[in-house]
MARBAVEX-373055 format. One record per residue: residue in one letter; y, z, x of N, C-alpha, C, O in turn; residue number from 0. Coordinates in steps of 0.05 Angstrom, whole numbers, plus 5000, padded with zeros to 4 digits. Layout:
N
<r aa="A" n_v="Y" n_w="Z" n_u="X" ca_v="Y" ca_w="Z" ca_u="X" c_v="Y" c_w="Z" c_u="X" o_v="Y" o_w="Z" o_u="X" i="NUM"/>
...
END
This chain:
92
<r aa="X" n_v="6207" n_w="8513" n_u="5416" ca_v="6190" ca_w="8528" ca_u="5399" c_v="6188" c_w="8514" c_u="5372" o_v="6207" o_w="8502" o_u="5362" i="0"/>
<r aa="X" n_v="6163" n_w="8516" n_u="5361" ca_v="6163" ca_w="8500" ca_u="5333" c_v="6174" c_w="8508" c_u="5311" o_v="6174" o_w="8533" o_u="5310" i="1"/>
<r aa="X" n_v="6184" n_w="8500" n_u="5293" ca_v="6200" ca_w="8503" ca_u="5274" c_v="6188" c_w="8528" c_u="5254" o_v="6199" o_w="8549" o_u="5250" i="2"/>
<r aa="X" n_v="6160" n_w="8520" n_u="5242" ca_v="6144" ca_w="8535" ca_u="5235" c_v="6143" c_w="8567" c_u="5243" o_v="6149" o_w="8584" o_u="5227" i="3"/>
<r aa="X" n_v="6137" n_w="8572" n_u="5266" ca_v="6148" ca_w="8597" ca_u="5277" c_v="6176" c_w="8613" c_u="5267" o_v="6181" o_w="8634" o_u="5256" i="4"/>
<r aa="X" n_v="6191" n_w="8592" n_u="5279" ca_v="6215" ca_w="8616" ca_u="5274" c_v="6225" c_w="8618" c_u="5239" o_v="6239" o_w="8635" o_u="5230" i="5"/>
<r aa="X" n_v="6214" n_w="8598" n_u="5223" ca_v="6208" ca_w="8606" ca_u="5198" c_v="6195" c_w="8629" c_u="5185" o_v="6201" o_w="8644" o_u="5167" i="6"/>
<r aa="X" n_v="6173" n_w="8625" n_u="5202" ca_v="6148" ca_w="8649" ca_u="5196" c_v="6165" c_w="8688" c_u="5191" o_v="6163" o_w="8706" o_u="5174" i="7"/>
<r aa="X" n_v="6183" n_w="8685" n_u="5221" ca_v="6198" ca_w="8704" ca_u="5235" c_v="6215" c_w="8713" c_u="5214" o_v="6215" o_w="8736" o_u="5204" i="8"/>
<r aa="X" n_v="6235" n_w="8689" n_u="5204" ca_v="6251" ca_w="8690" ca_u="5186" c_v="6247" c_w="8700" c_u="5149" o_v="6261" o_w="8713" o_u="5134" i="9"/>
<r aa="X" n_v="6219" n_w="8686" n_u="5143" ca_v="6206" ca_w="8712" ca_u="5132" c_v="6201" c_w="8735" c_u="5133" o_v="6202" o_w="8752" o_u="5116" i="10"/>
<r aa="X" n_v="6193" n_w="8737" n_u="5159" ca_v="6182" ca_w="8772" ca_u="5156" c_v="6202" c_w="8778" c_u="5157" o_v="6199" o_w="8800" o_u="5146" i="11"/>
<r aa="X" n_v="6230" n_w="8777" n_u="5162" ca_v="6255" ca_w="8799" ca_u="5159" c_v="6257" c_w="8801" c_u="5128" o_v="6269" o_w="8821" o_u="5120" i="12"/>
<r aa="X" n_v="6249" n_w="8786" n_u="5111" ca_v="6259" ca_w="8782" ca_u="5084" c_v="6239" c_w="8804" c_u="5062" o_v="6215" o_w="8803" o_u="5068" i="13"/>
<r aa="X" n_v="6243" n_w="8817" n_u="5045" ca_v="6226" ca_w="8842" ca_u="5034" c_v="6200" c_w="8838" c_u="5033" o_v="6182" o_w="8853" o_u="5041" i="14"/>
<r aa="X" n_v="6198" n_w="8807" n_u="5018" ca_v="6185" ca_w="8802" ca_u="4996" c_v="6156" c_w="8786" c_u="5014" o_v="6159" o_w="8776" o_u="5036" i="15"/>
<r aa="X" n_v="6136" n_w="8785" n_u="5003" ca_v="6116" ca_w="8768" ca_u="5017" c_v="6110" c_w="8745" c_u="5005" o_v="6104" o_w="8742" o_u="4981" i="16"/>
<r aa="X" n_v="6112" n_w="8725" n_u="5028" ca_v="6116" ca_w="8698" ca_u="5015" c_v="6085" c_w="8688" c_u="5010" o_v="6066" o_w="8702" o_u="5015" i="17"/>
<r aa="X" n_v="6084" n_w="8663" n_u="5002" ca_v="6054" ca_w="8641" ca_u="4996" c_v="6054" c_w="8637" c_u="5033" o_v="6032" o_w="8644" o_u="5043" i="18"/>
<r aa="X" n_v="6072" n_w="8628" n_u="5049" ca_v="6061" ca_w="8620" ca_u="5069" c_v="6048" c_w="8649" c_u="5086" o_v="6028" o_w="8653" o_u="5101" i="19"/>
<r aa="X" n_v="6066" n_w="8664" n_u="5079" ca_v="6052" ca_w="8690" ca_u="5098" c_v="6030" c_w="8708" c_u="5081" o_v="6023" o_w="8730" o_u="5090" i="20"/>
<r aa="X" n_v="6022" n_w="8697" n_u="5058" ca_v="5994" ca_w="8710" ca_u="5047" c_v="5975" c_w="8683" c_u="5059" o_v="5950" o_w="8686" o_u="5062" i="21"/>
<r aa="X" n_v="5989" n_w="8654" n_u="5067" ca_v="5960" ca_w="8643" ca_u="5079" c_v="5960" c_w="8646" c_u="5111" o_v="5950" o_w="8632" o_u="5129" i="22"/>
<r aa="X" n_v="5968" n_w="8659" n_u="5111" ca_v="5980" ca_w="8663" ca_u="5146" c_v="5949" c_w="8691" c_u="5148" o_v="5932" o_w="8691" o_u="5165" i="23"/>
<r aa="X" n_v="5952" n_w="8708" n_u="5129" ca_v="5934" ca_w="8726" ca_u="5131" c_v="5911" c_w="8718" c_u="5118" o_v="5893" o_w="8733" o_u="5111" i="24"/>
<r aa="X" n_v="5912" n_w="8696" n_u="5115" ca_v="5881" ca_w="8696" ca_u="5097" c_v="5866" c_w="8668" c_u="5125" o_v="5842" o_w="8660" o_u="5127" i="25"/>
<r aa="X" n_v="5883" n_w="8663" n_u="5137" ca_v="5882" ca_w="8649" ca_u="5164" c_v="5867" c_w="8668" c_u="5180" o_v="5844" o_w="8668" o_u="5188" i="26"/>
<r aa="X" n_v="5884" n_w="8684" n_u="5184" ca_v="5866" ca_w="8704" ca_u="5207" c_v="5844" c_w="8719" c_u="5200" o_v="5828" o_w="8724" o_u="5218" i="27"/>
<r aa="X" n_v="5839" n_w="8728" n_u="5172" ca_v="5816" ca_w="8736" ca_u="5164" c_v="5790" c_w="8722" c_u="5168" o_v="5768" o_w="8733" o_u="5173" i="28"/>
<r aa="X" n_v="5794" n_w="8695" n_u="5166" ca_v="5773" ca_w="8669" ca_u="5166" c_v="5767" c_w="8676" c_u="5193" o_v="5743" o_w="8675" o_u="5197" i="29"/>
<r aa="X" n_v="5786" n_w="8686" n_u="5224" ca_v="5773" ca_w="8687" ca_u="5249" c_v="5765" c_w="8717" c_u="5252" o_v="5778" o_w="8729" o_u="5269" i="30"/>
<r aa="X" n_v="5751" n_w="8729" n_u="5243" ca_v="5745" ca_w="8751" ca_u="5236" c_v="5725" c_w="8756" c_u="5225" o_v="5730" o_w="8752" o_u="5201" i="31"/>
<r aa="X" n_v="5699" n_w="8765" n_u="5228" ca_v="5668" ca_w="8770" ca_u="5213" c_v="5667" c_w="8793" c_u="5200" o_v="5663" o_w="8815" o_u="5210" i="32"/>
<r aa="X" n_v="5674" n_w="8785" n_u="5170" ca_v="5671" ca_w="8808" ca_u="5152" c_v="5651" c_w="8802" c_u="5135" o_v="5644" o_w="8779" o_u="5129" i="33"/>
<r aa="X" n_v="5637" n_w="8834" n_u="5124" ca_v="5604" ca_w="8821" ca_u="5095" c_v="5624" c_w="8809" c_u="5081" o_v="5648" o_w="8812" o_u="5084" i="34"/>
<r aa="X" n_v="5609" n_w="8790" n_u="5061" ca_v="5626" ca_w="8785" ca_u="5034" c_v="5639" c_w="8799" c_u="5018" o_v="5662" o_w="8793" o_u="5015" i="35"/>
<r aa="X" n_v="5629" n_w="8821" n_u="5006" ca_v="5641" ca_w="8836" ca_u="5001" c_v="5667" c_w="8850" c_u="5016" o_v="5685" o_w="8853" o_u="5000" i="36"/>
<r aa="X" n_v="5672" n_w="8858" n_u="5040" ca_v="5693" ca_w="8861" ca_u="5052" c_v="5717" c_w="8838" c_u="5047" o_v="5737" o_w="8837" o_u="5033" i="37"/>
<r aa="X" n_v="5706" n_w="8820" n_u="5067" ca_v="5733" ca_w="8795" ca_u="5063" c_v="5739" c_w="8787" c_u="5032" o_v="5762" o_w="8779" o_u="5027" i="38"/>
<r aa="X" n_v="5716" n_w="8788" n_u="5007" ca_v="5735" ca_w="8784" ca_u="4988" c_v="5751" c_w="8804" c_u="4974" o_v="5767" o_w="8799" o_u="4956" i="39"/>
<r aa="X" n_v="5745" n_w="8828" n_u="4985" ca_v="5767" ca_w="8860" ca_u="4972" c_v="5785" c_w="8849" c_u="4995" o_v="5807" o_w="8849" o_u="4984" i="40"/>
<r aa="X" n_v="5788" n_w="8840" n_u="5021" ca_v="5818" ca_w="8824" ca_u="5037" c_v="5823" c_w="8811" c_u="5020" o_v="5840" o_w="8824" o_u="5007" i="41"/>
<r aa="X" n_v="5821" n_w="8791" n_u="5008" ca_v="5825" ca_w="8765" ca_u="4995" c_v="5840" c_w="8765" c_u="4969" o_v="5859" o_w="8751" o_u="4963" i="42"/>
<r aa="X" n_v="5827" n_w="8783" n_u="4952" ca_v="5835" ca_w="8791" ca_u="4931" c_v="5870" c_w="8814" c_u="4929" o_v="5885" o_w="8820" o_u="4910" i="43"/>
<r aa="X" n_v="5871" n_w="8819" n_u="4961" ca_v="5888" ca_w="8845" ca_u="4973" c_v="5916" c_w="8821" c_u="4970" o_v="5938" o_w="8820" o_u="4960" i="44"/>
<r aa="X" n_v="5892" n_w="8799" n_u="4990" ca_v="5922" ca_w="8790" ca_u="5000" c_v="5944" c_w="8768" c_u="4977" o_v="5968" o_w="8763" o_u="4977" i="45"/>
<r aa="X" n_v="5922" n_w="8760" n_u="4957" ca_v="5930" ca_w="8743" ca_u="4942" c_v="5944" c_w="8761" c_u="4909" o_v="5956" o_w="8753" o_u="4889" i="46"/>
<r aa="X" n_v="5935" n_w="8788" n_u="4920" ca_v="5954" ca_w="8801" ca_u="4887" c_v="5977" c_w="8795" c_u="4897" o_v="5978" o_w="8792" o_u="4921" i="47"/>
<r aa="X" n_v="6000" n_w="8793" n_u="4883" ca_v="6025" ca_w="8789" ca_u="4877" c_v="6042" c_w="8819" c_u="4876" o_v="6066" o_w="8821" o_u="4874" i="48"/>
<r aa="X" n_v="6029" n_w="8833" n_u="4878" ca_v="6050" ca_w="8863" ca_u="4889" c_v="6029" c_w="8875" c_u="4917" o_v="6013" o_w="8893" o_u="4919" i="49"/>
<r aa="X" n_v="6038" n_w="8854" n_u="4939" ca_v="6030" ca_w="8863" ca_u="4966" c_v="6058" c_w="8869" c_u="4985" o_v="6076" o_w="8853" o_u="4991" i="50"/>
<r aa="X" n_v="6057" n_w="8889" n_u="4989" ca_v="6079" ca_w="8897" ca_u="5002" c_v="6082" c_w="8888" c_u="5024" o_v="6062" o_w="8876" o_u="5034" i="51"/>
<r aa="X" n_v="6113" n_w="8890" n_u="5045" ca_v="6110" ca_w="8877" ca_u="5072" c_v="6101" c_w="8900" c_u="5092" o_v="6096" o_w="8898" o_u="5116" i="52"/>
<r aa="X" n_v="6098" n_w="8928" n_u="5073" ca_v="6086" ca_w="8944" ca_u="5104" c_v="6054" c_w="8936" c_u="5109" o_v="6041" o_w="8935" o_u="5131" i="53"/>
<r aa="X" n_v="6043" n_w="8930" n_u="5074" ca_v="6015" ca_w="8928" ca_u="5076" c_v="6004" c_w="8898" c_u="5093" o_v="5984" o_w="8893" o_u="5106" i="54"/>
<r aa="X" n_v="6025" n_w="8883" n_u="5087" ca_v="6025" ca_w="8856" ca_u="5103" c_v="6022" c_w="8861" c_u="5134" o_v="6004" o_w="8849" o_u="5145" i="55"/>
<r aa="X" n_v="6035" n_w="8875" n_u="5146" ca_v="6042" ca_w="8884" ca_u="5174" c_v="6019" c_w="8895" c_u="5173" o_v="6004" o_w="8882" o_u="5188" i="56"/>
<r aa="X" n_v="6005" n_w="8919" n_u="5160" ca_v="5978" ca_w="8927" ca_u="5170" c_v="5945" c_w="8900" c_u="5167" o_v="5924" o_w="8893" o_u="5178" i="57"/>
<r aa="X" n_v="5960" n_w="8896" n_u="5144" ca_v="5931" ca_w="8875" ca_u="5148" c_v="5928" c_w="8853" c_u="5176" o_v="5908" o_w="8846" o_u="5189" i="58"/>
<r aa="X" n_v="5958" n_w="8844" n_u="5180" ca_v="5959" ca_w="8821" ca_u="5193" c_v="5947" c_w="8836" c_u="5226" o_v="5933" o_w="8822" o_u="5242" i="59"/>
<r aa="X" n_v="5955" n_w="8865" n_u="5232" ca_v="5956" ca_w="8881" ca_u="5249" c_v="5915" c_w="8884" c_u="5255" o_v="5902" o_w="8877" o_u="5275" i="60"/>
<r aa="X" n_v="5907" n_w="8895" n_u="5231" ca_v="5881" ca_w="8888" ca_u="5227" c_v="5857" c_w="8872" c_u="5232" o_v="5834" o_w="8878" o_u="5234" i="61"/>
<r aa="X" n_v="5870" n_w="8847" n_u="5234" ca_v="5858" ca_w="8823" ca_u="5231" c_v="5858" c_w="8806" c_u="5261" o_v="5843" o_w="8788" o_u="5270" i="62"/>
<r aa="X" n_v="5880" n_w="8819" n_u="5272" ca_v="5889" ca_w="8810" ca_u="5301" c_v="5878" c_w="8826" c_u="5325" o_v="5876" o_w="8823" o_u="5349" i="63"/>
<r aa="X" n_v="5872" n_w="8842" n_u="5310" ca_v="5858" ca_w="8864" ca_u="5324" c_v="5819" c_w="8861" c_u="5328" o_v="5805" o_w="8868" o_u="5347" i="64"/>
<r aa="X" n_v="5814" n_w="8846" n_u="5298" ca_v="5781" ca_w="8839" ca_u="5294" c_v="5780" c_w="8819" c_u="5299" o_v="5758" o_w="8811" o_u="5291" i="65"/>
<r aa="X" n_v="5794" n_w="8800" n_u="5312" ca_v="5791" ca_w="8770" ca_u="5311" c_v="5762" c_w="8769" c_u="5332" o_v="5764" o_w="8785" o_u="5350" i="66"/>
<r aa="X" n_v="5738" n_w="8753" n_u="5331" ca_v="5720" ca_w="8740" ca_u="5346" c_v="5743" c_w="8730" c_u="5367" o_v="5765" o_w="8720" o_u="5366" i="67"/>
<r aa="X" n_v="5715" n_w="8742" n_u="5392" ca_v="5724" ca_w="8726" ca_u="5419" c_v="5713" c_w="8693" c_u="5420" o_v="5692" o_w="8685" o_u="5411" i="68"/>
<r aa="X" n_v="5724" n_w="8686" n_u="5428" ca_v="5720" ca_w="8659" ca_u="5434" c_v="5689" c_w="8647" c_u="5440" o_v="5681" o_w="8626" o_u="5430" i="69"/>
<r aa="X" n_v="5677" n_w="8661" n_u="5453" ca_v="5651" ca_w="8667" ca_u="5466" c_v="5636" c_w="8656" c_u="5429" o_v="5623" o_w="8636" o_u="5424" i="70"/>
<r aa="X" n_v="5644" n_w="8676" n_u="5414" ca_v="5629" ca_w="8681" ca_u="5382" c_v="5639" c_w="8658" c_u="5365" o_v="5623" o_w="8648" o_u="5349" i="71"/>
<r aa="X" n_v="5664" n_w="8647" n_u="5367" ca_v="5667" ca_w="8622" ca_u="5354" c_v="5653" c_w="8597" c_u="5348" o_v="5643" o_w="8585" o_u="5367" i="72"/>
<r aa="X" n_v="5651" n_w="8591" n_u="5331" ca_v="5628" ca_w="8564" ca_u="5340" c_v="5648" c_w="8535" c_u="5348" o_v="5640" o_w="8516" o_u="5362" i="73"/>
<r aa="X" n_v="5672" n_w="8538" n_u="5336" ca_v="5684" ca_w="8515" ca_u="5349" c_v="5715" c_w="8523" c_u="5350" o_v="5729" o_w="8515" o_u="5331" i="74"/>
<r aa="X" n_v="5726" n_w="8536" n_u="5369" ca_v="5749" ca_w="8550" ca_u="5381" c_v="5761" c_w="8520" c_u="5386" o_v="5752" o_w="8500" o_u="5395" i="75"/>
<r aa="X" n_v="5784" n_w="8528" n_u="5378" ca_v="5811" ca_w="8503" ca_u="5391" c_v="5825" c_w="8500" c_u="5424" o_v="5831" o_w="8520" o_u="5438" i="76"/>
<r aa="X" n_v="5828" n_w="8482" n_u="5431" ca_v="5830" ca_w="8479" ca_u="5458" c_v="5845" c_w="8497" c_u="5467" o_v="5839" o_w="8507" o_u="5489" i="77"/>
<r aa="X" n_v="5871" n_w="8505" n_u="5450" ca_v="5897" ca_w="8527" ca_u="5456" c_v="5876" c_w="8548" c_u="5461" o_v="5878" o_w="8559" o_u="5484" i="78"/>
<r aa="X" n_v="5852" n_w="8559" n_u="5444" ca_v="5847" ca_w="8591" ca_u="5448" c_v="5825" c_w="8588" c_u="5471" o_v="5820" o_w="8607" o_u="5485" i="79"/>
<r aa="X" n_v="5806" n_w="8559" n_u="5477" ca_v="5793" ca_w="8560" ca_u="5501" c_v="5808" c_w="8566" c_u="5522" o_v="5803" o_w="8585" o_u="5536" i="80"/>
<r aa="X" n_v="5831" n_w="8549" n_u="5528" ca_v="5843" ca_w="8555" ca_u="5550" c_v="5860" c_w="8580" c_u="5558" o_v="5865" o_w="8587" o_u="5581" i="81"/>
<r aa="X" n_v="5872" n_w="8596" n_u="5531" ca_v="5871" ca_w="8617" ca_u="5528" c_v="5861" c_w="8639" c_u="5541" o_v="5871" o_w="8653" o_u="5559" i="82"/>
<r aa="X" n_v="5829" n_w="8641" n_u="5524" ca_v="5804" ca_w="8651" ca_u="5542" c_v="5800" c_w="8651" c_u="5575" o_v="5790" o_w="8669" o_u="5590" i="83"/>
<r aa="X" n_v="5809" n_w="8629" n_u="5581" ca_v="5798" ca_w="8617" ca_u="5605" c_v="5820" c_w="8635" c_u="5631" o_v="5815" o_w="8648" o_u="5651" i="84"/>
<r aa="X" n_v="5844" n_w="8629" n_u="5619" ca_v="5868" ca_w="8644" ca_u="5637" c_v="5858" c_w="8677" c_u="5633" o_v="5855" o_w="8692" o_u="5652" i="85"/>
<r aa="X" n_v="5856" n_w="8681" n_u="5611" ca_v="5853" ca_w="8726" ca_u="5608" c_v="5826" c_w="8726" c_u="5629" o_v="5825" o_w="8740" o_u="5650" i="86"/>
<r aa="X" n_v="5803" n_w="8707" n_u="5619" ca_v="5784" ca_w="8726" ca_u="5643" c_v="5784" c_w="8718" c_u="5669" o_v="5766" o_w="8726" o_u="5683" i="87"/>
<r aa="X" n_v="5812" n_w="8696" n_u="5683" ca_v="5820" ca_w="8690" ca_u="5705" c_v="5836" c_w="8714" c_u="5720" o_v="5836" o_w="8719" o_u="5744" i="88"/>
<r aa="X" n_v="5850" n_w="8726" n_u="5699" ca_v="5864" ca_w="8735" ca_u="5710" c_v="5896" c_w="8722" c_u="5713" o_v="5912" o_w="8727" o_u="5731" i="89"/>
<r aa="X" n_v="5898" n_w="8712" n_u="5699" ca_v="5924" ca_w="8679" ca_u="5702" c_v="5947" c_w="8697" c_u="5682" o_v="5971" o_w="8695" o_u="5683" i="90"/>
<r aa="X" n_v="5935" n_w="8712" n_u="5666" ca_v="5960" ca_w="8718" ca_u="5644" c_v="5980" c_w="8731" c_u="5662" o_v="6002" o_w="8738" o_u="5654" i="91"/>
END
């Protein structure tokens, strides 16, 4: 497993919300079609400096939830084509 990961992990146990896990959510928002107005009231959410870790958990929860299917992407990464490819196989 990559190092990165179990770092990520090792933050979220910790109170406080870090720089990597406000770009971790501003990551998933980008795969996500919001008006302008929406994603920059996210943006502005994720980047104040008193964001809590429950609000972290709901946005990230949020965002994982709206992510564009693959289908809608204009240029998806090989991990989430093949991804795609196993869920509507049936392979997962």
């Amino acid at each position: 497993m990559a190092d990165w990961i179990e770092d990520l992990f090792d933050e979220l146990e910790k109170p406080e919300v870090t720089q990597r896990m406000r770009n971790y959510l501003l990551a998933l928002m980008r795969k996500c079609r919001y008006e302008d107005n929406v994603a920059s009231d996210f943006e502005v959410e994720i980047l104040d400096s008193d964001i809590s870790m429950t609000r972290f958990k709901e946005l990230a929860t949020t965002f994982e939830m709206n992510q564009l299917d693959v289908r809608y992407d204009y240029a998806p990464s090989q991990k989430e084509l093949s991804r795609f490819i196993r869920k509507i196989c049936d392979l997962e």
